[in-house]
C-alpha positions, 0 to 999 in steps of 0.5 A: 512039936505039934501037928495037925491033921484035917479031914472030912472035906468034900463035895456037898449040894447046897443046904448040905452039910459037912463035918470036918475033924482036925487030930492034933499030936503034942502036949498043947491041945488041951491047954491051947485055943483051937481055930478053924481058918478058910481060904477060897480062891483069890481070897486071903485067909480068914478065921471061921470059928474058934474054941478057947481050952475052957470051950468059949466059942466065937465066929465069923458072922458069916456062919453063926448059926450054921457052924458049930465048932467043939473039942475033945481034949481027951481025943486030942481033937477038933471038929467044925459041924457045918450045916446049911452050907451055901456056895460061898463057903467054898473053900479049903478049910484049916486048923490052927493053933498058937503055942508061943512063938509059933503058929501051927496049921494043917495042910488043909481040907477041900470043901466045895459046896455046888448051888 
């Protein structure tokens, strides 16, 4: 069984930043590609970053450059560094996995940028 926990949400001034951590329990994280998914209001959710197990990385144009996502398999966790956030980035954030055949995601964290 796998979960996930995020914290490190918040309220932030634009140009702010913000960094959120995801702990994973269960065998898969060191072997199992890491995402960072967000979902505003009145959205459908989308992928912000992702990190395979060898540390390829890849975004959503909407943050290269502004986010970093990295992992530490030894902690079992996750991170998303996000700076020059802007309001559009407002959302609740989630971690993310796939270990066959299932789908893995947190409950969420809250992150709210005011302009």
């Amino acid at each position: 069984q796998v979960q996930l926990v995020e914290s490190g949400g918040g309220l932030v001034q634009a140009g702010g930043s913000l960094r959120l951590s995801c702990a994973a329990s269960g065998r898969i994280f060191s072997t199992s590609t890491m995402d960072w998914y967000r979902q505003a209001p009145g959205k459908q959710r989308e992928l912000v970053a992702g990190i395979t197990s060898g540390g390829f990385t890849n975004y959503a144009d909407s943050v290269k450059g502004r986010f970093t996502i990295s992992r530490d398999n030894a902690k079992n966790t996750l991170s998303l560094q996000m700076d020059s956030l802007k309001p559009e980035d407002t959302a609740v954030y989630y971690c993310h996995t796939f270990s066959w055949p299932s789908n893995y995601w947190g409950q969420g964290t809250q992150v709210t940028v005011s302009s």
